[in-house]
C-alpha positions as CSV (number, residue, x, y, z in Angstrom):
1,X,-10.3,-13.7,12.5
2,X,-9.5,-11.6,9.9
3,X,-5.4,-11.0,10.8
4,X,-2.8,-14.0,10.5
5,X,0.9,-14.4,10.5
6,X,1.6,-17.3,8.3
7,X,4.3,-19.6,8.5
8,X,5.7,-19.0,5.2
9,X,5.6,-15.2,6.2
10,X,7.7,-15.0,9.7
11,X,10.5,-17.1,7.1
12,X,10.5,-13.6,5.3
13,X,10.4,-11.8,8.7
14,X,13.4,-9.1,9.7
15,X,14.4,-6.5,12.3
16,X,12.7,-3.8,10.4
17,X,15.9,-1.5,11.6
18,X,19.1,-3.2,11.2
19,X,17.4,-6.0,9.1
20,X,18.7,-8.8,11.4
21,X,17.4,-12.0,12.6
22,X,14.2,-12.2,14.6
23,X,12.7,-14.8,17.2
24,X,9.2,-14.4,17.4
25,X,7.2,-15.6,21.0
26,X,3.7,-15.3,22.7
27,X,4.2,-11.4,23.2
28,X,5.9,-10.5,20.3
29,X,9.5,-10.3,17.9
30,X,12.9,-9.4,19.6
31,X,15.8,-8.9,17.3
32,X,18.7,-11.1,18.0
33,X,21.5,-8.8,16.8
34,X,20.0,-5.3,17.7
35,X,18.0,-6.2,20.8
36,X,14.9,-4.2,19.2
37,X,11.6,-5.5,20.9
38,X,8.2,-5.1,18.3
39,X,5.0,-6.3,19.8
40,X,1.5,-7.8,19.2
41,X,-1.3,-5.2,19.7
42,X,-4.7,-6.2,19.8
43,X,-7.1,-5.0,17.7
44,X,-10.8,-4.7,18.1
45,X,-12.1,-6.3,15.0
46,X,-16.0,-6.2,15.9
47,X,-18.5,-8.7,17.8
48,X,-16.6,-8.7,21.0
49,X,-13.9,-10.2,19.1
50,X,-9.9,-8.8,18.5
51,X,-6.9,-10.2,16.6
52,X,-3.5,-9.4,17.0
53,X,-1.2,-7.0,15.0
54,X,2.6,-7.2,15.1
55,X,3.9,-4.0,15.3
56,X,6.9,-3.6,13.3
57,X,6.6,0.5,13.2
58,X,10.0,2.3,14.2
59,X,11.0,6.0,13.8
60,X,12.4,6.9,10.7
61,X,15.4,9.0,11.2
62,X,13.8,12.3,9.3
63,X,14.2,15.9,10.2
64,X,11.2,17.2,13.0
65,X,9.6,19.5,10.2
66,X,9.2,16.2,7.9
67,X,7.9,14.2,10.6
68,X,4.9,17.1,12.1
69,X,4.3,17.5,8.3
70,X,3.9,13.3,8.3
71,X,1.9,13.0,11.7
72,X,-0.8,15.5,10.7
73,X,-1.6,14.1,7.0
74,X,-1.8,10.4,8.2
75,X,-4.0,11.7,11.1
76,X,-6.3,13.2,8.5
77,X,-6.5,10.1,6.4
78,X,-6.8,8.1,9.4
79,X,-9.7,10.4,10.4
80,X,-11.6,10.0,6.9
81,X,-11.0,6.3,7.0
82,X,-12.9,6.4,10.0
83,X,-15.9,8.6,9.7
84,X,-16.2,6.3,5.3
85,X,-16.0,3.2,7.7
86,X,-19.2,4.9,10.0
87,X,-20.9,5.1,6.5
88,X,-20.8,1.7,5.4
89,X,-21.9,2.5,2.1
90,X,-22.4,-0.5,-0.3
91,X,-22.5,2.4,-3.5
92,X,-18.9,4.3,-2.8
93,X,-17.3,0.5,-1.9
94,X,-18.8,-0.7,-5.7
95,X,-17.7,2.7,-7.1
96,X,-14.0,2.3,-5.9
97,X,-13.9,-1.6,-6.8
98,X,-14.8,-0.5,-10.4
99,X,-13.1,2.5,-10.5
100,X,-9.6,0.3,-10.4
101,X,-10.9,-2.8,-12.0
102,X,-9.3,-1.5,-15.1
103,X,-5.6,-1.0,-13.6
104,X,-5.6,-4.9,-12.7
105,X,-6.8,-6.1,-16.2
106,X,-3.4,-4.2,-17.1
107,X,-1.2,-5.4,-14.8
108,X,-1.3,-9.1,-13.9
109,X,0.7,-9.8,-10.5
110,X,2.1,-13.1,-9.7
111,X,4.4,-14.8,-7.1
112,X,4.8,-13.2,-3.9
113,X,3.4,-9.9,-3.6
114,X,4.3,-7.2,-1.0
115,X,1.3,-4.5,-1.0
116,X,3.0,-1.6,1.1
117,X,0.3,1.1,2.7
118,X,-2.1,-2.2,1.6
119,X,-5.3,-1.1,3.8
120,X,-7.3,-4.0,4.8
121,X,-5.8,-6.0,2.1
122,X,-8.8,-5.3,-0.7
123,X,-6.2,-5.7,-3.8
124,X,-7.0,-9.0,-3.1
125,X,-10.5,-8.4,-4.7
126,X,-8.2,-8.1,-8.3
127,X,-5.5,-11.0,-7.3
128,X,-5.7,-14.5,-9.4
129,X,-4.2,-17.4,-9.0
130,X,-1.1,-16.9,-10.1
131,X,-0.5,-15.4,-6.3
132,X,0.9,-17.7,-3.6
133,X,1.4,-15.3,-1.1
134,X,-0.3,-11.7,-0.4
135,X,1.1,-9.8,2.4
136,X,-0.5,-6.3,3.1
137,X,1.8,-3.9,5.3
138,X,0.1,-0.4,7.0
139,X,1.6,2.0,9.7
140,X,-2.1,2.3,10.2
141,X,-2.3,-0.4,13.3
142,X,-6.4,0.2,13.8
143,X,-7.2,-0.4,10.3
144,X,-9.1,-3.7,10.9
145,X,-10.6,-2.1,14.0
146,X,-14.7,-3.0,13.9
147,X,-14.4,-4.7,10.3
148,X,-16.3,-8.2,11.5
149,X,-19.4,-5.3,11.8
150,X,-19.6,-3.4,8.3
151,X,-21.6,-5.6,6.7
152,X,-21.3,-3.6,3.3
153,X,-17.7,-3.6,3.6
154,X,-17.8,-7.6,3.7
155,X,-20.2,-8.0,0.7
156,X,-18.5,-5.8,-1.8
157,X,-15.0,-7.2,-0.6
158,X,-15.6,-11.2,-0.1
159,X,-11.5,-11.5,0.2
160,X,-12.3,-9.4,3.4
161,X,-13.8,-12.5,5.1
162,X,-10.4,-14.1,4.6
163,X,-7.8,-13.3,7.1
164,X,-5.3,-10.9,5.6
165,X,-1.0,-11.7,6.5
166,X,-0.9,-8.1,7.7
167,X,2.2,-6.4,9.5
168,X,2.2,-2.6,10.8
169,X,5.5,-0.8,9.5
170,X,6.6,2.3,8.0
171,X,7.5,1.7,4.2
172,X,10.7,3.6,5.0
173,X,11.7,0.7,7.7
174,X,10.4,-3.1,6.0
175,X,10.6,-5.7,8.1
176,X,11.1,-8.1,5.3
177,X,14.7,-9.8,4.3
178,X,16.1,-8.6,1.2
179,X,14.6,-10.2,-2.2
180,X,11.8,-11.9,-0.7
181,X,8.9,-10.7,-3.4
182,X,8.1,-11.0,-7.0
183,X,5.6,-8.1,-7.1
184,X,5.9,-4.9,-4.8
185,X,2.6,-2.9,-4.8
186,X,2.6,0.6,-4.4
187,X,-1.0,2.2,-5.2
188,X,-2.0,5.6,-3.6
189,X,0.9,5.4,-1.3
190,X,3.8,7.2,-2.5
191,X,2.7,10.4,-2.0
192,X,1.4,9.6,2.0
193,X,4.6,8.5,2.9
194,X,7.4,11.0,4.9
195,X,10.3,9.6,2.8
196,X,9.5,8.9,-0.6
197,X,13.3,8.0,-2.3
198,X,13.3,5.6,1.3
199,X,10.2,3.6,0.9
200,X,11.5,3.4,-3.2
201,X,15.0,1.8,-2.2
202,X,13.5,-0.4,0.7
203,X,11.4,-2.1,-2.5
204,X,14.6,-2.2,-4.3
205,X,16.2,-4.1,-1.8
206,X,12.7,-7.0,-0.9
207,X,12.1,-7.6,-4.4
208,X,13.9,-10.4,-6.2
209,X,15.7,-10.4,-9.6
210,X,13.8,-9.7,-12.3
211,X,10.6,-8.7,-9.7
212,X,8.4,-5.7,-10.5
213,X,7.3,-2.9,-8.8
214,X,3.4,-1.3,-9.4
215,X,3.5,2.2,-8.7
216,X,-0.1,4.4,-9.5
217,X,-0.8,8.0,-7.8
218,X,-2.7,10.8,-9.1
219,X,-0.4,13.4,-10.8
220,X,-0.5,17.2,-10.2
221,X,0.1,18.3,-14.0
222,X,-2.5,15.7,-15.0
223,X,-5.2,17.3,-12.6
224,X,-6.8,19.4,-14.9
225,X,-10.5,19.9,-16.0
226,X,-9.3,18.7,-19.9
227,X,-8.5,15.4,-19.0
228,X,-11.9,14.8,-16.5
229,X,-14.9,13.6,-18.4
230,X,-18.1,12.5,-16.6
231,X,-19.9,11.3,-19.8
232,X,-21.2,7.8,-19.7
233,X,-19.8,7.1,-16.3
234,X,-22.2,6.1,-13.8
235,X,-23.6,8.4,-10.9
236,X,-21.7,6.5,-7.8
237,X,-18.6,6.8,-9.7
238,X,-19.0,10.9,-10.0
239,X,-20.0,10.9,-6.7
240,X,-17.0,9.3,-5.6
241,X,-14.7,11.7,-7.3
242,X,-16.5,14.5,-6.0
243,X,-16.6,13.4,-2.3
244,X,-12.6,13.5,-3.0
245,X,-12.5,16.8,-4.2
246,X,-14.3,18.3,-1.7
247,X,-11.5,17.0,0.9
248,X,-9.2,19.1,-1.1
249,X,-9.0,21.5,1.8
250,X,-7.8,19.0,4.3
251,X,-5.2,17.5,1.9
252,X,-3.6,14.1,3.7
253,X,-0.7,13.8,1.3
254,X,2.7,14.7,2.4
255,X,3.7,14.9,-1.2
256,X,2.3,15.9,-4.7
257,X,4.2,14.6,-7.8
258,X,4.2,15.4,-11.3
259,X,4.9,13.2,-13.7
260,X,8.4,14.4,-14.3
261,X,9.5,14.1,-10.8
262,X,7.7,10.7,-10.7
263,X,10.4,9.8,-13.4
264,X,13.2,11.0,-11.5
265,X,12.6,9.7,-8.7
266,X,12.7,6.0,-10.1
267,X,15.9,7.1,-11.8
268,X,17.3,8.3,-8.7
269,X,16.4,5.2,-6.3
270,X,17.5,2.7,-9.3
271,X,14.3,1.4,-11.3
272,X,13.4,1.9,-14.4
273,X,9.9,2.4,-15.8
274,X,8.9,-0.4,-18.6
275,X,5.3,0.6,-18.7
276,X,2.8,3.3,-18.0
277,X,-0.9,3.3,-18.1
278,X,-3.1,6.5,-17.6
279,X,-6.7,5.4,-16.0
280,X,-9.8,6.5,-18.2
281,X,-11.9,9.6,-17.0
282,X,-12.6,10.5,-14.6
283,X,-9.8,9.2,-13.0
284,X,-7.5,10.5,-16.6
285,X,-4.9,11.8,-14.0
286,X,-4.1,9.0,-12.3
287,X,-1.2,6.8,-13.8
288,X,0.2,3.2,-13.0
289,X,3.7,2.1,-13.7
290,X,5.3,-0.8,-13.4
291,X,8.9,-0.8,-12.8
292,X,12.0,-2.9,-12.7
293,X,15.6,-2.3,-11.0
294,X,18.2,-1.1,-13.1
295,X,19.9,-4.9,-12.5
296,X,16.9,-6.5,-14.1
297,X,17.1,-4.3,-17.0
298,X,21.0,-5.2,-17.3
299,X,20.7,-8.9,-17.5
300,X,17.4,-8.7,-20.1
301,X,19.9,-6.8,-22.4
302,X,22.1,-9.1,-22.1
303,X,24.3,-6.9,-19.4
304,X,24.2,-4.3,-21.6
């Protein structure tokens, strides 16, 4: 099994449309004030074996242009997940583990922790103690699908072995009741998504008081040959950045930031950035920045 629901998670559960009550049964959640039905779908997980996904995915009310645009990139990253997943490799798995050890070594997260666009659940790899509850949310449903068999995967991710909580949803639509997590995670994410300012107020409104949110993503006007050094970095870790490169041509982001819209956008959807950290080469362009809501900030300063 490598998929759970547990019981302290369906207490946090919520329509993910009109954020009402739920009843969950054998086949599934029904809302009890919208009438919304969201159901399990099983998963093929590997060895004849399957686990079921509850399915928490609704349409997000966005004009037709936004949501082709949408459709075709998370096709494209669903596609590459695929054919890296084919590959197995042990090297690229080791090379991405180390390539965001350093982020984590930053930023210590605690409490609950809400990972949106959270994969397979590998932040775990990074996650201490001071966690009592991990929840990984993906509109990608099939992302577990043939996991029990990469054997590569499994070494270089023990957490893997664990069963993840794991809901499909949109980011834009959370199916979570309002201030339910300490930490909301956010790491090459926010520029996937359709709605951006969306996904950024539906973390405003699941994290608690004084809760933080971890946004990282590369940035546009970072990108540049100046801040990319391959000295002293070892040779799976180049390779990695330059197997990403080449997919430059089949982009799967809906959106590219810079670092000024980055900061208007928190302004706009109510956080606050209290701290900002720029990965070392070659990654230089990618930053991570933890945020808190306006409120927080008040109440620190004394309502100020």
């Amino acid at each position: 099994m490598f998929v759970k629901i547990d019981s302290e998670v369906v207490k946090l559960l919520c329509c993910s449309s009109c954020k009402g009550s739920i009843d969950i049964a054998e086949n599934g959640a029904c809302c009890r004030a919208c009438g919304l039905r969201f159901p399990f779908v099983k998963v093929d997980v590997g060895h004849g074996m399957s686990d079921r996904v509850l399915d928490f995915r609704v349409f997000v009310p966005l004009g037709n242009n936004r949501h082709g645009l949408w459709n075709k990139v998370q096709l494209l990253y669903e596609s590459f997940h695929i054919e890296s997943m084919k590959e197995d490799s042990l090297q690229e798995y080791l090379a991405e583990i180390e390539s965001a050890r350093e982020i984590y070594k930053e930023y210590t997260l605690a409490g609950r922790v809400l990972d949106v666009g959270g994969h397979q659940g590998r932040l775990r790899y990074f996650l201490g103690g001071d966690v009592n509850l991990y929840i990984s949310v993906d509109p990608f449903i099939n992302v577990f699908e043939n996991i029990g068999e990469k054997k590569n995967l499994l070494t270089a991710y023990p957490c893997l072995k664990e069963p993840c909580n794991f809901i499909s949803c949109y980011g834009e639509c959370l199916p979570f009741k309002s201030g339910s997590f300490d930490w909301v995670h956010i790491r090459s994410v926010l520029d996937h998504v359709a709605d951006p300012s969306l996904v950024l107020r539906e973390a405003r409104r699941v994290i608690c008081k004084g809760g933080k949110l971890l946004v990282g993503l590369a940035i546009m006007d970072r990108y540049r040959p100046e801040f990319v050094s391959f000295s002293g970095r070892a040779v799976n870790i180049v390779k990695y950045l330059v197997k990403g490169l080449l997919r430059r041509d089949i982009d799967d982001h809906a959106t590219r930031f810079t670092h000024q819209q980055l900061l208007e956008l928190a302004a706009m959807t109510g956080w606050r950035v209290i701290k900002q950290y720029w990965q070392k080469p070659p990654f230089a362009h990618c930053i991570h920045a933890c945020w808190e809501t306006a409120e927080s900030c008040a109440l620190s300063n004394g309502g100020k």
